[in-house]
C-alpha positions in Angstrom: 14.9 8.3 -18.9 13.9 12.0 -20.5 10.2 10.5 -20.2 10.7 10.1 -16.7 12.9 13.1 -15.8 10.0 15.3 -17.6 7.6 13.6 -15.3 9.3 14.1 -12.0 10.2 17.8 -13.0 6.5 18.5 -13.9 5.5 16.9 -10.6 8.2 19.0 -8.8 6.7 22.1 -9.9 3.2 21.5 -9.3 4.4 20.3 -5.8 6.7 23.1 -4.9 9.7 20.5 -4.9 13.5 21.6 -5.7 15.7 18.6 -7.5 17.7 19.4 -4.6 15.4 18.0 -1.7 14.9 15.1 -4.5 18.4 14.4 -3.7 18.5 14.7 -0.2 15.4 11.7 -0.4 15.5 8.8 1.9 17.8 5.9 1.6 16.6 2.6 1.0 18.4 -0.9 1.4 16.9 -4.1 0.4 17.0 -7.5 -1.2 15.3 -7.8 -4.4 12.0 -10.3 -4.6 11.0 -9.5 -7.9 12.5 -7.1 -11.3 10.7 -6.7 -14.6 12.5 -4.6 -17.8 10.3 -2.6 -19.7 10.4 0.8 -21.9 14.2 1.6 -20.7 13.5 1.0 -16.8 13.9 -1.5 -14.2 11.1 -2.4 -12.3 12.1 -4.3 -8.8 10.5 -4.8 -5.8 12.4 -4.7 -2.5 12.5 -6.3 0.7 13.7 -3.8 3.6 13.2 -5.4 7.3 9.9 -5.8 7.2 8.7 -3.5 4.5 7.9 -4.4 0.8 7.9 -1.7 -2.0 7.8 -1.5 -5.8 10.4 0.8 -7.3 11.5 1.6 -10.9 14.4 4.0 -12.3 16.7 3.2 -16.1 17.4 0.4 -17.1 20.1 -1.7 -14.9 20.8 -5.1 -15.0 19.4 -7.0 -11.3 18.2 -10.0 -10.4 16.3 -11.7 -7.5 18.1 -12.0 -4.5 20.4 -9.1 -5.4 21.4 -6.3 -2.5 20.4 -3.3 -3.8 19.6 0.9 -2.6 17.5 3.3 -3.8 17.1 7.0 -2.7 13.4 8.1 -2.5 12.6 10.8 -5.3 9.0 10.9 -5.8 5.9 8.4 -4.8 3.1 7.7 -7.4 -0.3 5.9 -6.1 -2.1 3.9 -8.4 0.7 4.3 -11.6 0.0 2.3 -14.5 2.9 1.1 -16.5 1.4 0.9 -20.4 4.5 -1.3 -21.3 4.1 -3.6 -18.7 0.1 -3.3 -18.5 0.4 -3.3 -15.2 -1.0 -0.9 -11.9 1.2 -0.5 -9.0 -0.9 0.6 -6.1 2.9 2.9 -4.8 5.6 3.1 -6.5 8.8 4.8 -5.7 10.7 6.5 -8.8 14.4 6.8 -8.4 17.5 8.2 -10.4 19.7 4.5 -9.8 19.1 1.1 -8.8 22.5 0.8 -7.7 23.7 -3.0 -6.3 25.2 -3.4 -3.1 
């Protein structure tokens, strides 16, 4: 979690970004297709009408078919997880994975 909080505070700066408009980020709703643990966060990948998107944030237990939201904090294009040795062409950090 400070791994990650260092990274979205770095990118915040560089992009002019308060922690405060990170909070007012969009809301997202979906069913989850897919989650993967690694390296303290939850990986899961969300349905929402007829969008799919990759997001990670700590650690939470989920599993497929869960309800869950996501507020949009920061975007990353082509992020390679070293843990999971794996590159997600977007993915969406957030501060919870919170079930619905």
């Amino acid at each position: 979690m400070v791994k990650l909080a260092k990274i979205l505070a770095a990118a915040a700066m560089v992009l002019g970004i308060s922690v405060s408009a990170w909070a007012m980020g969009k809301v997202h709703e979906g069913t989850v297709l897919d989650t993967m643990d690694s390296g303290g966060y939850t990986y899961v990948q969300v349905k929402e009408g007829d969008n799919t998107f990759w997001a990670a944030g700590p650690q939470v237990k989920v599993d497929k078919g869960d309800k869950v939201q996501v507020v949009e904090q920061m975007w990353m294009t082509n992020f390679t997880s070293k843990t999971l040795k794996r590159t997600f062409d977007k993915l969406m950090f957030v501060g919870e994975i919170a079930k619905k």
